[in-house]
C-alpha positions as CSV (number, residue, x, y, z in Angstrom):
1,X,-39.7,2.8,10.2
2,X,-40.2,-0.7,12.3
3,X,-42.7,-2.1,12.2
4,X,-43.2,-1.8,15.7
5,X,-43.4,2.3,14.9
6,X,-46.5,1.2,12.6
7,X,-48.1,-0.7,15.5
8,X,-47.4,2.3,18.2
9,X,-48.6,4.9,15.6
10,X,-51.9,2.7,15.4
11,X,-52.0,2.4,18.7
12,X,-52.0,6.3,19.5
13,X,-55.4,6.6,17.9
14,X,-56.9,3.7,18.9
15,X,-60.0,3.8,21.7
16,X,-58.2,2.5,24.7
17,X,-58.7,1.9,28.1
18,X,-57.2,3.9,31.1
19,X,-55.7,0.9,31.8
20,X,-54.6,-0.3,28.1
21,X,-53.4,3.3,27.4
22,X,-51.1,3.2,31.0
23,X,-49.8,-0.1,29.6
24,X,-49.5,1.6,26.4
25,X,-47.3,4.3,27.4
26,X,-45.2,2.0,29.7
27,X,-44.1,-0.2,26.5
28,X,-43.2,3.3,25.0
29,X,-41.2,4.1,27.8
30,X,-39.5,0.9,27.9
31,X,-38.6,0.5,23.6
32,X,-37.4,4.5,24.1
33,X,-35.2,3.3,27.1
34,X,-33.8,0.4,24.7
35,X,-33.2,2.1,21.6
36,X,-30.8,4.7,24.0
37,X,-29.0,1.9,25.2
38,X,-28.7,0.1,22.2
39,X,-27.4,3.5,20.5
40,X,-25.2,3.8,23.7
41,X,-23.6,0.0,22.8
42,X,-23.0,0.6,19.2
43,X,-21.0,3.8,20.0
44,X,-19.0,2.0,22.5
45,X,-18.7,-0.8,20.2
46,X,-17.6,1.6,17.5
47,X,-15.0,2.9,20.0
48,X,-13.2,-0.1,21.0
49,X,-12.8,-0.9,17.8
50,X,-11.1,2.6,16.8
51,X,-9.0,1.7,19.8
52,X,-7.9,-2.2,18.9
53,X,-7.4,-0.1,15.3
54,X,-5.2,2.5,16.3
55,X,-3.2,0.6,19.6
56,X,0.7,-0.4,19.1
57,X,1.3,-3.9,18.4
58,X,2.5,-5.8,21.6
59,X,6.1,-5.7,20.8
60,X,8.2,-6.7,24.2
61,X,11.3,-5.0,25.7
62,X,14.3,-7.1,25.6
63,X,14.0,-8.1,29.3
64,X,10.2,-9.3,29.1
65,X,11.2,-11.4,25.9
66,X,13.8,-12.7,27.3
67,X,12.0,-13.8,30.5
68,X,8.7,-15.0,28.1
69,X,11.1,-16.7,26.3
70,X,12.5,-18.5,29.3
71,X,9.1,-19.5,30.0
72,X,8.3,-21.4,27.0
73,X,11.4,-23.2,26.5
74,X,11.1,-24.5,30.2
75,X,7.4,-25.5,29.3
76,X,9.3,-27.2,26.2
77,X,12.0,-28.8,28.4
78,X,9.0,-30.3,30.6
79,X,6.3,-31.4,28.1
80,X,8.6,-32.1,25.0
81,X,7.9,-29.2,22.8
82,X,9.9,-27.9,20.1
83,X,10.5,-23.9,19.6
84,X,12.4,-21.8,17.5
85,X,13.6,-18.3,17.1
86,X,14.2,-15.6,14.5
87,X,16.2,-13.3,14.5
88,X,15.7,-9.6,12.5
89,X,18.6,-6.9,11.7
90,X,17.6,-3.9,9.5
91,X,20.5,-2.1,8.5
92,X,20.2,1.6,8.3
93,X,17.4,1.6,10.9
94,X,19.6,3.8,13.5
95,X,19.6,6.7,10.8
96,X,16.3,6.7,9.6
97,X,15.5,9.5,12.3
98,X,18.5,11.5,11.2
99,X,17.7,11.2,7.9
100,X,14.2,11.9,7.8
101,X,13.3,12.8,10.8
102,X,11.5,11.4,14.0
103,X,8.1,11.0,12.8
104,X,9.3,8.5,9.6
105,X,11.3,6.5,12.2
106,X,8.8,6.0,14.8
107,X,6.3,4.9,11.5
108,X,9.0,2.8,10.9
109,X,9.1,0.8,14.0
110,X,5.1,1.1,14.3
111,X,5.3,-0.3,10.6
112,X,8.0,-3.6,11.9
113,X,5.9,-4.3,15.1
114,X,3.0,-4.6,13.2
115,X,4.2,-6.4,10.3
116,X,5.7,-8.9,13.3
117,X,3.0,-9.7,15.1
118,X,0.1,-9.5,12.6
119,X,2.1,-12.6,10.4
120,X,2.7,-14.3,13.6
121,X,0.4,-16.4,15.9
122,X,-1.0,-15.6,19.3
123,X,1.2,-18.3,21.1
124,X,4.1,-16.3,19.6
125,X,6.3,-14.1,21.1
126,X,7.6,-10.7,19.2
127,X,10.4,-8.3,21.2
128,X,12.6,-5.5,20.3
129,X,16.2,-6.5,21.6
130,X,17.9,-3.3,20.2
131,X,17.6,-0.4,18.4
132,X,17.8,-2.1,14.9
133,X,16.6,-5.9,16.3
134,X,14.4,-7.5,17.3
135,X,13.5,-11.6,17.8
136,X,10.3,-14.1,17.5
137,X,10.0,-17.0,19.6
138,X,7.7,-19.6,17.3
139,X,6.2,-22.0,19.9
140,X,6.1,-25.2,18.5
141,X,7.6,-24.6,15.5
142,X,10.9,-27.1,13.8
143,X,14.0,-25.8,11.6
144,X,12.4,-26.0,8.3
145,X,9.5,-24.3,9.0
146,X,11.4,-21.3,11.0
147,X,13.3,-21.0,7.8
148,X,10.1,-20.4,5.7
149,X,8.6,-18.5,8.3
150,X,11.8,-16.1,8.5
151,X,11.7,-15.5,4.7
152,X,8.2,-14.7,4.7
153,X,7.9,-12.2,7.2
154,X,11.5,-11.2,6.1
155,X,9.6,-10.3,2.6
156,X,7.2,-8.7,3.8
157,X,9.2,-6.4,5.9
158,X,11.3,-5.3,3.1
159,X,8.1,-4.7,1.2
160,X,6.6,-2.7,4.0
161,X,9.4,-0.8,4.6
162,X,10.4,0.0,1.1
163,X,8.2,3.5,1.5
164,X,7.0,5.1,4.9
165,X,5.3,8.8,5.1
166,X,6.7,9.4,1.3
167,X,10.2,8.8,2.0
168,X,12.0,5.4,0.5
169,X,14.9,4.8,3.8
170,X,17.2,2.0,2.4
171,X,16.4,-0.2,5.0
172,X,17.7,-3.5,4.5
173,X,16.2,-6.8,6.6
174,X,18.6,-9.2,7.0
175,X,17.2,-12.7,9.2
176,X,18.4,-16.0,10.8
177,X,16.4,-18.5,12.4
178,X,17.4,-21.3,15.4
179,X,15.8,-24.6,16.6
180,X,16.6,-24.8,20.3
181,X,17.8,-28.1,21.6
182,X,17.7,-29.6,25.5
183,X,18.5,-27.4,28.2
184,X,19.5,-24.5,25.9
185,X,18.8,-20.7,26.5
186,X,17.5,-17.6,24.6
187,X,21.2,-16.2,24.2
188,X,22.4,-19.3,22.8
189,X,19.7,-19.3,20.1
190,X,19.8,-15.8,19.0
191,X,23.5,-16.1,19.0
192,X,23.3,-18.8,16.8
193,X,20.3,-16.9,14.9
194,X,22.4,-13.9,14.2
195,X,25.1,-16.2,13.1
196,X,23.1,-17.7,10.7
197,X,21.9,-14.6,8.7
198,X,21.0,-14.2,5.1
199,X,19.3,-11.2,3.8
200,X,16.2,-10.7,2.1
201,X,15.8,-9.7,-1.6
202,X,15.3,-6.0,-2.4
């Protein structure tokens, strides 16, 4: 109990004006009207974040990475920046549903989208560009530390797909990472990503 309660249960015995009392019941009315709507904030609280909780990573199609992509490297082009890509192959990936069924491959993907974007930054952009791909863009971001970046999440991938629902798929992540240069394009650098692959210990 508040000690506001204390002061109100004082209060309802207290010898008290018509007036004081009115008052008095007013201020009841009003801390009953606040203590619903402050009820009615924390379950709405408590239900966006179940929401932000359970809601898919923002993983992009193809098309919209490729466009985001586009984006930044012009903003590069104009102000100077420097970004890089990585590129992500997980062998196996395509027969995960066959093999397990659809529910362990769709955890699967869940499990990659959220392993991509949680390890990345906000400026950074995560897409799926097929079945068993998908690509970052790392704003701002040189060769050396693409390379570290690539084996890090690449690591962590392997780990986090090592068991999904009870079953152990033999998915293997395999990475490559590119440092665009002037006037070059998102197919040029996850061309040369793919090309520059190495795979990520077991």
């Amino acid at each position: 109990m508040t000690q506001f309660d204390f002061a109100t249960d004082w209060l309802a015995d207290a010898p008290l004006t018509p007036d004081q009392r009115r008052a008095w019941n007013a201020l009841r009315g009003e801390l009953a009207s606040a203590r619903a709507k402050n009820q009615e904030l924390q379950e709405r609280l408590h239900m966006l974040e179940q929401s932000a909780a359970d809601s898919e990573p923002t993983v992009l199609t193809r098309p919209e990475f490729n466009r985001e992509v586009a984006r930044m490297l012009a903003f590069d082009e104009r102000y100077g920046g420097m970004s890089s890509v990585l590129y992500f192959n997980f062998d196996n990936l395509d027969a995960v549903g066959a093999n397990y069924g659809r529910a362990v491959a769709n955890a699967a993907l869940r499990e990659i989208g959220v392993l991509l974007v949680h390890h990345v930054r906000g400026s950074d952009i995560v897409g799926r560009l097929a079945p068993d791909e998908f690509g970052v863009l790392l704003m701002r971001c040189d060769n050396e530390f693409a390379w570290r970046k690539g084996e890090q999440l690449a690591n962590a991938l392997q780990r986090g797909l090592a068991e999904i629902h009870g079953c152990k798929p033999d998915i293997h992540v395999s990475y490559g990472a590119y440092t665009f240069r002037d006037n070059q394009d998102i197919a040029t650098g996850l061309k040369e990503a793919a090309a520059s692959m190495t795979r990520a210990p077991r």
